[in-house]
N, C-alpha and C positions, 0 to 999 in steps of 0.2 A: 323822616320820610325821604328827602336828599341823599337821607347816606345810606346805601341799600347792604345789608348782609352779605360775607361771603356766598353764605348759601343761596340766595336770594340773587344773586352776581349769576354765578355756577347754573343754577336752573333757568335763568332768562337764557343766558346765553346758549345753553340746550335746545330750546325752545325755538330760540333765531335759526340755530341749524336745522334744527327737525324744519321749519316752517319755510325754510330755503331749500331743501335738499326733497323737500314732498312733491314739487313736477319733476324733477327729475327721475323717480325713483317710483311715479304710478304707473298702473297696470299699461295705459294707454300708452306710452313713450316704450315699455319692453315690449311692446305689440310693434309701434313700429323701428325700434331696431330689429325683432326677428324679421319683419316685410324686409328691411335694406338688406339684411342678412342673406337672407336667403333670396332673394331676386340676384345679389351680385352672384352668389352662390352657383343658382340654375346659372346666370349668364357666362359663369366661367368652364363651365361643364357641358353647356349647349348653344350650339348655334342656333340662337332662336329667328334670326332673320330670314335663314333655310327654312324651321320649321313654318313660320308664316309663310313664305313662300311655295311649300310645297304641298301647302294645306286646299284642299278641294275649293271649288268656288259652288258648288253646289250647296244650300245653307244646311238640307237633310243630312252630307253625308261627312257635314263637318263632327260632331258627335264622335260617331264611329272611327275618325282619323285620330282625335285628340284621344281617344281610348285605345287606341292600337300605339298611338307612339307613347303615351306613358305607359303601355305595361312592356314597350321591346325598349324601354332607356333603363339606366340602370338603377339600381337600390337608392343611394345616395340622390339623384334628381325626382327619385319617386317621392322618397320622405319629405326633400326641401319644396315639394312641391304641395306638398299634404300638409306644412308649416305653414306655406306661401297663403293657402287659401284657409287656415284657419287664422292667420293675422289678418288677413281681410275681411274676414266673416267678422271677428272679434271685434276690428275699428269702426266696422260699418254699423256696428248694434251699437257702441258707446257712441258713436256720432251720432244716430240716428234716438236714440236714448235722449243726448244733451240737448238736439236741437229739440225736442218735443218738450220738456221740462222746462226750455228757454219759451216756447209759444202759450203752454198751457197757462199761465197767469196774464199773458196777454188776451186768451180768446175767455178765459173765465171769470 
């Protein structure tokens, strides 16, 4: 029992890796490298300081400005921006997922 099989060697140490290499490699971590991705992405493509800046102070007619300046920016800010909020939308539902699944045995 001491002296483990080559194969028995070979599959643990498979194992080690797979068992190391599984947070790097879940859905939640390529969720947010796409958010850094594409946030540096828009940032090197748009002055976003301007765009807060020049954004209405009116809270109705904020809407309408954020929909006028995504459809006159160009294709490429469009897309990383359409990435941008589905890695958000994505990490907010697994957060929002984990922390409920962490309470429910506490309230049950």
């Amino acid at each position: 029992m001491n002296n483990p099989s080559p194969i028995e060697r070979t599959v643990m140490r498979r194992v080690r890796i797979i068992r190391t290499l599984r947070p790097l490699v879940s859905m939640e971590t390529i969720a947010s490298l796409i958010l850094i991705l594409t946030l540096w992405g828009i940032g090197r493509e748009v002055w976003v300081a301007r765009v807060f800046q020049n954004a209405p102070q009116d809270f109705l007619q904020l809407p309408h400005f954020y929909l006028a300046a995504f459809s006159h920016t160009r294709t490429i800010v469009q897309a990383l921006t359409v990435f941008t909020l589905a890695s958000v939308i994505y990490l907010a539902r697994e957060t929002a997922r984990t922390i409920s699944s962490a309470l429910v045995p506490v309230l049950g």
